[in-house]
DRENPA-809217 format. One record per residue: residue number from 1; residue in one letter; chain; z, y, x of N, C-alpha, C, O in turn. Coordinates in steps of 0.1 Angstrom, whole numbers. Atoms other than C-alpha are relative to their C-alpha. Layout:
// DRENPA-809217
- i  aa  ch  n.z  n.y  n.x  ca.z  ca.y  ca.x  c.z  c.y  c.x  o.z  o.y  o.x
- NUM  A  A  Z  Y  X  Z  Y  X  Z  Y  X  Z  Y  X
...
// end
This chain:
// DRENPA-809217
- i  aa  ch  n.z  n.y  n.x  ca.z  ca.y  ca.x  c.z  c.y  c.x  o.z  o.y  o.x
- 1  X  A  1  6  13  -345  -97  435  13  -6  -5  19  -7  -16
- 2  X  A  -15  7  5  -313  -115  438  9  10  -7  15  7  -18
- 3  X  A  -10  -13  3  -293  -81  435  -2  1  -15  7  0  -22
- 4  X  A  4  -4  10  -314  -73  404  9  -12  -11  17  -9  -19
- 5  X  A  -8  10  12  -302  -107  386  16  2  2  23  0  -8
- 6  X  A  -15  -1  2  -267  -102  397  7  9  -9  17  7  -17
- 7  X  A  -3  -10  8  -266  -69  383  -3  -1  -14  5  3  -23
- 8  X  A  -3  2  13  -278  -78  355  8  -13  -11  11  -12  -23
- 9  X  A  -16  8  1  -254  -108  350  10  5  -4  18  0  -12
- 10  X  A  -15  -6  -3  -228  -86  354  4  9  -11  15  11  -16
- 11  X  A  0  -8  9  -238  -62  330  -4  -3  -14  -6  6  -22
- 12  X  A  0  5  9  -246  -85  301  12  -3  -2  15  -5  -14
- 13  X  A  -12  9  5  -212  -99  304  9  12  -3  16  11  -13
- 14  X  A  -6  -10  -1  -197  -66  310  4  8  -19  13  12  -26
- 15  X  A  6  -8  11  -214  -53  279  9  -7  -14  15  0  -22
- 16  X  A  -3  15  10  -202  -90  256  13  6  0  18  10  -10
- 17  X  A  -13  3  -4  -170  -85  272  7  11  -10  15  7  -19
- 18  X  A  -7  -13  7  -160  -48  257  -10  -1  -13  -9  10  -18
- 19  X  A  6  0  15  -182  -54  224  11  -7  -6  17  -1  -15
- 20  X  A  -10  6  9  -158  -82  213  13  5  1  20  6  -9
- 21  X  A  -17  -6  1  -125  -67  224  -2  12  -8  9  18  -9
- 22  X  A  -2  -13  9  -134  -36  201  -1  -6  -14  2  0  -24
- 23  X  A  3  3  13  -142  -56  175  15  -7  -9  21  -17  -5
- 24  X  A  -10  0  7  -113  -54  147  -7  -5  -12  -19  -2  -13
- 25  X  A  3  2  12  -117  -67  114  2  13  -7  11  20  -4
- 26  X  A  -5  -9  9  -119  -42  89  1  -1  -17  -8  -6  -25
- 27  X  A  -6  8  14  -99  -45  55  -7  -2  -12  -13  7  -17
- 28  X  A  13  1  16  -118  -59  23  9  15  -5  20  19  -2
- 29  X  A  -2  -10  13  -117  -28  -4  9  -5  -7  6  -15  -13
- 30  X  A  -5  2  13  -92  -31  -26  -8  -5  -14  -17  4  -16
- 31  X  A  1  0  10  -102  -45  -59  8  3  -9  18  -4  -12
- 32  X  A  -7  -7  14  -90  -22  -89  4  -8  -6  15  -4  -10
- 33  X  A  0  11  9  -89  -53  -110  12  -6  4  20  -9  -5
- 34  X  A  -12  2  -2  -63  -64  -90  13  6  1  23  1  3
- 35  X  A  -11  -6  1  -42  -36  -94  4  1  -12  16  1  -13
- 36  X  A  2  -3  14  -47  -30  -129  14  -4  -8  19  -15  -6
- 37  X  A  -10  8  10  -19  -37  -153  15  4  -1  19  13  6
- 38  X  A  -8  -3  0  13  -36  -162  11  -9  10  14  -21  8
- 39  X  A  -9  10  -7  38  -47  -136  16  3  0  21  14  -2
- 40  X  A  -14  -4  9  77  -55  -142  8  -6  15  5  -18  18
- 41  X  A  -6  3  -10  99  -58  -110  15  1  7  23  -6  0
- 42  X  A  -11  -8  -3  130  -43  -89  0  -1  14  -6  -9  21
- 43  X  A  -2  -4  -15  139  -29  -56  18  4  1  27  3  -7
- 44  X  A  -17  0  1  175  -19  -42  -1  15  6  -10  19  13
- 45  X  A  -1  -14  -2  185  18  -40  17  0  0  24  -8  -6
- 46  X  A  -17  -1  0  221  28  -33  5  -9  1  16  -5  -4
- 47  X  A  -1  8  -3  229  -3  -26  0  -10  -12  8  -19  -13
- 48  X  A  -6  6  15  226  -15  -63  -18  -6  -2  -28  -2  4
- 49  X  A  14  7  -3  193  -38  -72  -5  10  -16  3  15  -25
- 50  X  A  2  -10  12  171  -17  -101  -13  -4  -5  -22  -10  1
- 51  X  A  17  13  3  143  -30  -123  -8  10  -2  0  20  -2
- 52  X  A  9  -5  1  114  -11  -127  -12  -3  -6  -17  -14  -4
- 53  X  A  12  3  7  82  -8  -148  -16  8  11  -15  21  11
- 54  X  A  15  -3  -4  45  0  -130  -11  1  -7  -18  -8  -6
- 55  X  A  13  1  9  17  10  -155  -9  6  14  -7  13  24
- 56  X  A  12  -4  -10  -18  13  -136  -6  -4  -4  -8  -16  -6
- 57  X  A  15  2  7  -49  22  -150  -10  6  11  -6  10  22
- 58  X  A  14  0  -7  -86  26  -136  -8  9  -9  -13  6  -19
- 59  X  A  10  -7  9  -104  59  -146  -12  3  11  -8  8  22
- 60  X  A  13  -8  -8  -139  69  -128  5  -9  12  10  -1  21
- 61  X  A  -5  3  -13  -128  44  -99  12  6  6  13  3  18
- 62  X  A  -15  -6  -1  -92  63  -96  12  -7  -5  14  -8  -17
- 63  X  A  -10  4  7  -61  47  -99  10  8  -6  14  16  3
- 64  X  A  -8  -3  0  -36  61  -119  9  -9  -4  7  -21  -7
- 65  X  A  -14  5  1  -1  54  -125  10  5  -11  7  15  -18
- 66  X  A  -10  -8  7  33  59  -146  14  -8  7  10  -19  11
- 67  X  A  -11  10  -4  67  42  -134  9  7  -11  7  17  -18
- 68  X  A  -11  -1  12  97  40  -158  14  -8  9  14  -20  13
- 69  X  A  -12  6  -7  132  32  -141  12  2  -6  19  10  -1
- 70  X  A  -12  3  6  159  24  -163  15  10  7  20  6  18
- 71  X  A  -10  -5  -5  190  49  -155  -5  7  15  2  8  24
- 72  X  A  4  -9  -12  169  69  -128  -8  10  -11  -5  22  -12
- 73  X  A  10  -11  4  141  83  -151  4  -3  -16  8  -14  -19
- 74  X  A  -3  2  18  147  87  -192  -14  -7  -5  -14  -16  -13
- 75  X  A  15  4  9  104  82  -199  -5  -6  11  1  -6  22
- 76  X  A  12  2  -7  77  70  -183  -6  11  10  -14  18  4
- 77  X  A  4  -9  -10  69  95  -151  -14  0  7  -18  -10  13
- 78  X  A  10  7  -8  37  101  -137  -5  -1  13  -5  10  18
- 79  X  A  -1  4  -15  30  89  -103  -10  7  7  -18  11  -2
- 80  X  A  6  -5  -4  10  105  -80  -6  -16  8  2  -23  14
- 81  X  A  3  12  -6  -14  74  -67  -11  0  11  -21  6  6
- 82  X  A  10  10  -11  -36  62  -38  -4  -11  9  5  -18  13
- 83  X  A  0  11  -9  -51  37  -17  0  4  13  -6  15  16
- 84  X  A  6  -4  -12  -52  38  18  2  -14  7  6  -24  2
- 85  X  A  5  10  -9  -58  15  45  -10  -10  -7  -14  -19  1
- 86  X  A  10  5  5  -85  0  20  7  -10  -10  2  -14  -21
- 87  X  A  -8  10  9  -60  -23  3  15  -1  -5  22  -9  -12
- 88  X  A  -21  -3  3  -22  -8  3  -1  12  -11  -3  24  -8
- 89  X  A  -5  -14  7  -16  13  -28  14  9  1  25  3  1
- 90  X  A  -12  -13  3  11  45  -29  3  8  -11  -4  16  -17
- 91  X  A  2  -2  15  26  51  -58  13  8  2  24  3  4
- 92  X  A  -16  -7  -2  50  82  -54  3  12  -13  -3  20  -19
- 93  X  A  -8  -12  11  73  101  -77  14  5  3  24  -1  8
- 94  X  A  -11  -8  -1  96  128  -75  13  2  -14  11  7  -25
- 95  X  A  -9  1  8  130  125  -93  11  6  2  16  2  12
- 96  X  A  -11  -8  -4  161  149  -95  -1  0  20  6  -6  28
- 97  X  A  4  -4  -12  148  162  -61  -1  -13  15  1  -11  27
- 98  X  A  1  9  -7  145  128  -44  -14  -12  -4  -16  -20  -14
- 99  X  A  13  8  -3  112  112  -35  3  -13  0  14  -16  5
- 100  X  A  4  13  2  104  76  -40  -17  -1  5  -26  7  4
- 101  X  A  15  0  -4  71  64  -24  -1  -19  2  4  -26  10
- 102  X  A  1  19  2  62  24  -32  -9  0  5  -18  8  2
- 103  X  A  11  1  -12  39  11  -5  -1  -19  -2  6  -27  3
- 104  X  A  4  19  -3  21  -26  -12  -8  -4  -3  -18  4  -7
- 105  X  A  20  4  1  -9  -49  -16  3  -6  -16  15  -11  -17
- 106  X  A  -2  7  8  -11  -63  -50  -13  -16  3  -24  -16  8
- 107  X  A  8  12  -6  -24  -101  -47  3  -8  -10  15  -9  -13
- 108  X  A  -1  12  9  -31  -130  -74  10  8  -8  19  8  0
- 109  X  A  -9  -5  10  -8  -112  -101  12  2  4  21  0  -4
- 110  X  A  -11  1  -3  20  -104  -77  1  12  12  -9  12  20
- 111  X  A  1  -7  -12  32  -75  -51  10  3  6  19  1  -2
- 112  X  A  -6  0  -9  54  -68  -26  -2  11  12  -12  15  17
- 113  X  A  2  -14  -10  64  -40  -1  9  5  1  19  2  -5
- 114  X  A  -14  -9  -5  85  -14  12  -1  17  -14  -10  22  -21
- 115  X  A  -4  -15  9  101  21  -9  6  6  11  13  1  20
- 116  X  A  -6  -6  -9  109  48  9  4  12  -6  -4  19  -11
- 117  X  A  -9  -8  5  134  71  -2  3  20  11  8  23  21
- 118  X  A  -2  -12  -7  135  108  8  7  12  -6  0  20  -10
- 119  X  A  -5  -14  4  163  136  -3  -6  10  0  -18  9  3
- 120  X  A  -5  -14  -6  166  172  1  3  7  9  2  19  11
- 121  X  A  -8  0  -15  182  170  31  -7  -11  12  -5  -14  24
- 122  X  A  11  6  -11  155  152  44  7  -14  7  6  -18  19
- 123  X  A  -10  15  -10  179  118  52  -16  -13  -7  -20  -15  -19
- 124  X  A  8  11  6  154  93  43  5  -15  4  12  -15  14
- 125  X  A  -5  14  -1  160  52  43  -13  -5  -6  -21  2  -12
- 126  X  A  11  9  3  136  22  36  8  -13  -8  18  -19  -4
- 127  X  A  -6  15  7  142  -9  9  -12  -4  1  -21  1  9
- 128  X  A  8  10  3  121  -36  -4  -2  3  -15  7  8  -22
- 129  X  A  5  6  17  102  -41  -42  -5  -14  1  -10  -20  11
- 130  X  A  11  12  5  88  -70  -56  -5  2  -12  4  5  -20
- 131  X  A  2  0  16  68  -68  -89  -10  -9  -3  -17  -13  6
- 132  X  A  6  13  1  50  -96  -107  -8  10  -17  -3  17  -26
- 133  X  A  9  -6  14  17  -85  -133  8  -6  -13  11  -18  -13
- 134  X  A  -3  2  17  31  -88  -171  -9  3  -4  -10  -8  -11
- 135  X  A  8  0  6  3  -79  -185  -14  9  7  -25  10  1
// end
């Protein structure tokens, strides 16, 4: 009888033990609402700092996008967009054969994150953005 209770001691705790160590939070959803809008920012490319515009709309639950980059792009470009990890949007555009890929959370009317820059020649490098909602 003893054995019986030890064993099962052992295997209630066993059980507690690896239930909580697997347990990870997993990330709220994005709210669209917080992406939404027009945001006005800059990041550093070539070692020169560059401002940038972010449109992002909400169709059928899809975000899309446009960026506009003063002396990179002449118009409004459109972005190819998604979410992933539940709350980091990707907002990438190809420009005179060099990829741009903007990676960040938007939060309270404000976002922040890394760009990742990718040639032709495949050399790629990483900066910083910041953009703050305007409208």
């Amino acid at each position: 009888m003893k054995t019986y209770l030890n064993l099962l001691i052992f295997l209630v705790i066993a059980g507690t033990t690896s239930i909580n160590a697997q347990s990870c939070p997993i990330p709220e959803p994005l709210d669209l609402k917080e992406a939404v809008g027009e945001w006005k920012g800059s990041f550093t490319h070539d070692g020169e700092l560059k401002k940038f515009t972010v449109y992002i709309s909400e169709e059928d639950g899809d975000l899309r996008s446009e960026i506009s980059i003063p002396g990179i792009t002449r118009d409004r470009i459109t972005a190819f967009t998604k979410i992933c990890s539940g709350e980091e949007i990707h907002v990438e555009i190809v420009v005179n054969n060099e990829k741009f890929d903007f990676r960040g959370k938007p939060k309270d009317g404000k976002m922040a994150g890394s760009v990742l820059y990718r040639n032709v020649k495949n050399d790629t490098s990483q900066e910083v953005f910041s953009l703050k909602r305007s409208r």
